[in-house]
C-alpha positions as CSV (number, residue, x, y, z in Angstrom):
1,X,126.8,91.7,-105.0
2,X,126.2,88.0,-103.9
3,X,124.9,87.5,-100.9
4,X,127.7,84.6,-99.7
5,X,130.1,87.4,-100.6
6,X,129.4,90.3,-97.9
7,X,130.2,90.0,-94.1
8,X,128.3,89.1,-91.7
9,X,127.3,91.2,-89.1
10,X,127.6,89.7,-85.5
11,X,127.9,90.9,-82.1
12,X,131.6,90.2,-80.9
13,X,130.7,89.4,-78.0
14,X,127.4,88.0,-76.8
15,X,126.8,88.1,-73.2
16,X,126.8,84.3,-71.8
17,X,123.0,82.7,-70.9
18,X,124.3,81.3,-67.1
19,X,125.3,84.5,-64.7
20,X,127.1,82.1,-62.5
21,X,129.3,81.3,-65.1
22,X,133.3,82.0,-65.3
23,X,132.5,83.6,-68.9
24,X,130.0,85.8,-68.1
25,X,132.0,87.2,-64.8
26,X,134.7,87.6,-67.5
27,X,132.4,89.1,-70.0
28,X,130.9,91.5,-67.6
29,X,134.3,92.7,-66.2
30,X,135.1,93.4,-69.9
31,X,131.6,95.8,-70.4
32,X,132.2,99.2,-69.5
33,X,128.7,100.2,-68.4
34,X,129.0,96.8,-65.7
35,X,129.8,97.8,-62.6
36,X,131.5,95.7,-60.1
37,X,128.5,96.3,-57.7
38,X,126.1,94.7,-60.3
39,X,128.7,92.0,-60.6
40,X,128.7,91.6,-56.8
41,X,124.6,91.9,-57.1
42,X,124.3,89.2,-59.9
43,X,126.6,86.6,-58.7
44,X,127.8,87.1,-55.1
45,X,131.7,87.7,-56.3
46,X,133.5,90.4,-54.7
47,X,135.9,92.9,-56.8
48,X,139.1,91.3,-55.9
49,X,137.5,87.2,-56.6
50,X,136.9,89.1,-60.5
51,X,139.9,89.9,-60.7
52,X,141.8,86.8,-59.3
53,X,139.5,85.0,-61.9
54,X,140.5,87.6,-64.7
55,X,144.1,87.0,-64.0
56,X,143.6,83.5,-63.8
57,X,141.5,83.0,-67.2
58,X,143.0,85.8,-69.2
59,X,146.4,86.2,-70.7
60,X,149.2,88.4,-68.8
61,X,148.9,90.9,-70.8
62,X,144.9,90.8,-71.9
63,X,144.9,90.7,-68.1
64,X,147.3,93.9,-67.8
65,X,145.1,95.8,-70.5
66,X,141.9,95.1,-68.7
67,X,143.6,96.2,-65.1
68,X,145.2,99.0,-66.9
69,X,141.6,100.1,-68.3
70,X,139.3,99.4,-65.1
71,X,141.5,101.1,-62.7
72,X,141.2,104.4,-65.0
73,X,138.0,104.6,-65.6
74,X,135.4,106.0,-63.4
75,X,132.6,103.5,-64.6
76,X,133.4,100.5,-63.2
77,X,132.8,101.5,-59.7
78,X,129.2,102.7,-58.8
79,X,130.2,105.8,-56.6
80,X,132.8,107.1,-58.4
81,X,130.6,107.3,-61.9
82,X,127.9,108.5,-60.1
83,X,130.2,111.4,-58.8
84,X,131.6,111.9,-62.8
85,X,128.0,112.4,-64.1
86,X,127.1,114.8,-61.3
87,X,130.7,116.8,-62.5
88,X,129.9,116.2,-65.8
89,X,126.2,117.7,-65.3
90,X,127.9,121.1,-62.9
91,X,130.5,121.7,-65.6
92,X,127.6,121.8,-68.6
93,X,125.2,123.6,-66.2
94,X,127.7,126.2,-65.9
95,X,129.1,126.5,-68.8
96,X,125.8,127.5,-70.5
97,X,125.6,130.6,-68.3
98,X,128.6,131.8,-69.8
């Protein structure tokens, strides 16, 4: 096979070289293992400015998919992902002794 012919392999989405930036708040909110804390931590923006500036940048309904998925999942807030893995951890502790 030619090598012109075969895809190329690249990240889809490379995180953004300036923290402060609008794209890498927006590509941060999009990583799952990004918490809103370390958000908060790396650029001083609360949870609700990220998501006024992912409604803002984002189409209605990218911006409805993203809500939809952050508000279900347990990883993008610090606590409640910590509390998951400790579950998680109880649940697989205990099922072993059975």
């Amino acid at each position: 096979m030619k090598k012109g012919l075969r895809p190329i392999t690249r990240s889809a989405n490379p995180e953004p070289e300036d923290k402060n930036s609008i794209s890498w708040i927006i590509w941060a909110a999009w990583a799952d293992r990004i918490t809103f804390e370390d958000i908060k931590e790396k650029t001083g923006r609360s949870e609700s400015e990220v998501i006024k500036i992912m409604r803002r940048n984002l189409s209605e309904s990218s911006f409805r998919l993203w809500r939809k998925r952050t508000h279900n999942q347990s990883i993008k807030h610090r606590k409640k992902f910590e509390n998951s893995r400790k579950q998680l951890k109880q649940r697989i502790y205990f099922s072993d002794d059975d």
